[in-house]
KOLBAGU-258827 format. One record per residue (C-alpha): y, z, x; residue number from 1. Coordinates in steps of 0.5 Angstrom, whole numbers, plus 500, padded with zeros to 3 digits. Layout:
BEGIN
PT    y    z    x  seq
PT    Y    Z    X  NUM
...
This chain:
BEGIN
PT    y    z    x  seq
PT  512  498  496    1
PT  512  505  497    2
PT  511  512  494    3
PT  518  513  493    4
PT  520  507  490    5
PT  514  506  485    6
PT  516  514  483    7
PT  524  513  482    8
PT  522  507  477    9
PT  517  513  473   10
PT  523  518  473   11
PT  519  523  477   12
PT  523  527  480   13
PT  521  528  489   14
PT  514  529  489   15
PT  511  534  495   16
PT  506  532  500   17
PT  500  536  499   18
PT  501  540  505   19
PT  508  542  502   20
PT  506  544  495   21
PT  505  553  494   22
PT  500  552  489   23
PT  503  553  484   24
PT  502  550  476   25
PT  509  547  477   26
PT  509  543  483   27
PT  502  540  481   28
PT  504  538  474   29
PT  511  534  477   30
PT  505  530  481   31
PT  502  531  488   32
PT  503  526  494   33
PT  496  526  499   34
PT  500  521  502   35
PT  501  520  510   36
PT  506  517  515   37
PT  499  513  517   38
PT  494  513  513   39
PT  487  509  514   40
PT  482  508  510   41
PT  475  508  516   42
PT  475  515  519   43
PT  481  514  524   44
PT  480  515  532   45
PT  487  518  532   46
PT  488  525  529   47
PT  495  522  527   48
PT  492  518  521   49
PT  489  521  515   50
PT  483  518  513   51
PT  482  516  505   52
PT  477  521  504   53
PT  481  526  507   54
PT  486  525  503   55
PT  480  523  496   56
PT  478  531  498   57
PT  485  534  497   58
PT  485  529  491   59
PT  479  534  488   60
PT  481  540  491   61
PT  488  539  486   62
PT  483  537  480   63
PT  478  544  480   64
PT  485  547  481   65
PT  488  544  476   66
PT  481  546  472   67
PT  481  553  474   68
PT  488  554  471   69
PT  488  550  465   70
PT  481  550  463   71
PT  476  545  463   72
PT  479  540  457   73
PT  486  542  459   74
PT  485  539  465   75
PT  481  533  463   76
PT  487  531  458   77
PT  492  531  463   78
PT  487  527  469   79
PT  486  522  464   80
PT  493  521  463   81
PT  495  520  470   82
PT  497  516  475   83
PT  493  515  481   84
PT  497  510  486   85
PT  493  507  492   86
PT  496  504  498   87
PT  491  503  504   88
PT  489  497  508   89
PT  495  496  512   90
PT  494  501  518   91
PT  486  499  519   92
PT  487  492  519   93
PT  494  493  524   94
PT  489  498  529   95
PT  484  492  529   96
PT  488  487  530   97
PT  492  490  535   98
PT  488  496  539   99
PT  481  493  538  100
PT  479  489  543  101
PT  473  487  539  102
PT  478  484  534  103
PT  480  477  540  104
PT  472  478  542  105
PT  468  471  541  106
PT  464  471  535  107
PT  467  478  532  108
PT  467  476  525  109
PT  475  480  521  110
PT  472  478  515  111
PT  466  482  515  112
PT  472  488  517  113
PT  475  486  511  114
PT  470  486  506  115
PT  467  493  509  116
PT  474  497  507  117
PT  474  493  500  118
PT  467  496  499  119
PT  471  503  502  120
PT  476  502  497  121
PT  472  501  490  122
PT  468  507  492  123
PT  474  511  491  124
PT  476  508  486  125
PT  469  510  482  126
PT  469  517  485  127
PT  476  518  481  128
PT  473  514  475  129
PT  468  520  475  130
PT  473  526  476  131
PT  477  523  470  132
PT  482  518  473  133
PT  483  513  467  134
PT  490  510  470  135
PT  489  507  477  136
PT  494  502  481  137
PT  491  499  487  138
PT  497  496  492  139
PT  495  490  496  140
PT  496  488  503  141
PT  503  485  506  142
PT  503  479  510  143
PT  502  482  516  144
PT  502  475  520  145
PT  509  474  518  146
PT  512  481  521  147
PT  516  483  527  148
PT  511  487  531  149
PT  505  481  530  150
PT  510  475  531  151
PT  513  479  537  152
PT  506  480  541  153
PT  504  472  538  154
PT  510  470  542  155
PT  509  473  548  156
PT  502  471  548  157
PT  499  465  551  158
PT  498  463  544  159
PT  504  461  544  160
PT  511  460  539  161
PT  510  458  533  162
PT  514  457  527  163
PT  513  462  521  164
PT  508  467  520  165
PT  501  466  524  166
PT  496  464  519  167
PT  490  467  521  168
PT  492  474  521  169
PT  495  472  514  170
PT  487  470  513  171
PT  485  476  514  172
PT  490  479  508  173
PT  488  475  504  174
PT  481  476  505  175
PT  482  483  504  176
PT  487  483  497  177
PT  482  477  494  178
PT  476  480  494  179
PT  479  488  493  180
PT  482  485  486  181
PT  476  481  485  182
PT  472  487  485  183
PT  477  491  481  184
PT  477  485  475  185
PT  470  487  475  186
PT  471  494  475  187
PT  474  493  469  188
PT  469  491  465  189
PT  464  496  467  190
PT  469  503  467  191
PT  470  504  460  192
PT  476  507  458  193
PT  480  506  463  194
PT  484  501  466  195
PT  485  500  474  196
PT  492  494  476  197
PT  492  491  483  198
PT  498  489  486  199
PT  500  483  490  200
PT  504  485  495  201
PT  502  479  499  202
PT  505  474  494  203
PT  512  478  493  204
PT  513  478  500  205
PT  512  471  501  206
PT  517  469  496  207
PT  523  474  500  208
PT  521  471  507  209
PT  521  464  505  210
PT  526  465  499  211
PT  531  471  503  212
PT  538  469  500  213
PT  536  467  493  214
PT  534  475  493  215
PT  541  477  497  216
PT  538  476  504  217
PT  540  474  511  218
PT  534  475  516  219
PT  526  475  514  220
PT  523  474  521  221
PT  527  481  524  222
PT  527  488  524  223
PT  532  491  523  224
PT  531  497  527  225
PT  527  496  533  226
PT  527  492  540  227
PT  524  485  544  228
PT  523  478  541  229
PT  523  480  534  230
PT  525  487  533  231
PT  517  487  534  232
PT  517  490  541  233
PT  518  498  540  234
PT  519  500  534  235
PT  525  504  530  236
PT  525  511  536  237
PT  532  513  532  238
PT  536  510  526  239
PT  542  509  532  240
PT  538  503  533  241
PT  539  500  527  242
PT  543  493  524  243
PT  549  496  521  244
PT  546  492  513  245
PT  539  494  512  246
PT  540  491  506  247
PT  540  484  509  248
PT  534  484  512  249
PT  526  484  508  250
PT  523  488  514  251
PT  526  495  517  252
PT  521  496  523  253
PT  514  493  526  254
PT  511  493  520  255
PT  514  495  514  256
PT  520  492  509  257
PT  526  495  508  258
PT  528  499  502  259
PT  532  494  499  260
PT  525  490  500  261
PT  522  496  496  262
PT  526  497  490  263
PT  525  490  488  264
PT  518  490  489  265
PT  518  497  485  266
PT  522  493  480  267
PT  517  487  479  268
PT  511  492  480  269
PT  515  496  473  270
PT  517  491  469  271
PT  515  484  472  272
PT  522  483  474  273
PT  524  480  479  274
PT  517  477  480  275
PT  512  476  474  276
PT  505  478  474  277
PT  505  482  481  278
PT  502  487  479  279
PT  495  485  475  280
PT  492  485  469  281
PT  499  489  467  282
PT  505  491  469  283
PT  506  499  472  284
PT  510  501  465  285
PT  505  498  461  286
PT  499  502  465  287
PT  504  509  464  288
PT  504  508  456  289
PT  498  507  456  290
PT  493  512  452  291
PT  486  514  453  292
């Protein structure tokens, strides 16, 4: 689910990025988008991604600014009464999987990989925790085994071809969201007055790739936009590449859903609709009306 879809379900109006804003008090108080195209939580190789701490920095630049501005207790009133939404996770584990040669190295251990970007991301959760962030949404990973780009270069392999996802990339996923929302449970204990939810985007997947028609799809496995086995080959180069209904396909492109994917993951992350119980332990309309 991305930014956009979650925002459109909030009734905010379109959120700037960061490095589009003006400063001014009107732009800050409609929201701040620190999001990026590519964004990894470790320090990227490539000047291409955002790291999570660079985007954690911009995130406490806002908040003196907004101290600054509005006074000490006025801003500590309005940072605990907004959302902060995390979506990272996906893009470190895709730059393992498939440019690091360590990650197909003999005795290379993923799960290790995975268990250092948990501990990355529950830092982050703490240090917005100590700036007054009170309402935190915690995205999962999908299920990278299951997309194009993974399924393409798995066929080509001498792997072989199999039918459905591959399974030991899922493992790493999933190693990845039950250890992140373990240790948010935990958080929630320890960190009074505030409430952080994980949402299971893995499991919402899961249920279009093997479900698709009882959600209105036709195709779970191909991109829509993208070349080779798959659409998994090359990615989406212009939206002249693109199958004539989106809206019929669970993936866009290498990696991500389409839109039609994403307003249904929206829809069940607000309400619990069509999918119950994707975010946890509350919904993200429950999280929003709640008061600190």
């Amino acid at each position: 689910m991305n930014l956009v879809a979650a925002a459109k379900k909030m009734g905010l109006q379109y959120v700037k990025p960061f490095y589009s804003q003006n400063g001014s008090m009107e732009d800050l108080l409609n929201g701040v988008n620190f999001g990026a195209a590519q964004a990894t939580i470790m320090y990227p190789k490539s000047g291409s991604y955002q790291s999570l701490n660079q985007q954690l920095r911009q995130a406490f630049e806002t908040i003196q600014l907004l101290q600054l501005q509005l006074g000490q207790d006025t801003a500590k009133s309005l940072i605990e009464s907004s959302l902060f939404y995390l979506s990272f996770g996906k893009d470190d584990l895709i730059n393992y999987l498939v440019d690091d040669e360590s990650a197909t190295s003999p005795g290379y251990n993923g799960l290790h990989f995975t268990h250092i970007l948990v501990d990355q991301m529950i830092n982050v959760i703490q240090n917005l925790y100590d700036a007054n962030a009170r309402k935190i949404v915690c995205m999962g990973i999908l299920p990278l085994g299951c997309s194009p780009s993974v399924m393409s270069i798995r066929y080509n392999s001498s792997i072989g071809y199999k039918l459905g996802c591959e399974n030991d990339v899922n493992l790493l996923v999933l190693e990845y969201n039950t250890r992140l929302e373990q240790r948010i449970v935990d958080l929630n204990i320890k960190m009074r007055g505030a409430q952080v939810i994980f949402c299971d985007t893995y499991r919402a997947m899961m249920e279009f790739i093997f479900h698709p028609q009882a959600y209105g799809f036709e195709d779970a496995k191909n991109a829509c936009c993208g070349t080779g086995e798959y659409g998994g080959t090359k990615g989406c180069l212009s939206p002249d590449m693109a199958c004539p209904r989106a809206s019929s396909h669970v993936w866009w492109d290498l990696y991500n859903p389409t839109e039609a994917v994403n307003i249904l993951l929206a829809n069940s992350a607000w309400s619990g609709d069509p999918l119950p119980s994707i975010c946890r332990p509350i919904t993200f309309k429950a999280l929003e009306s709640t008061s600190y």
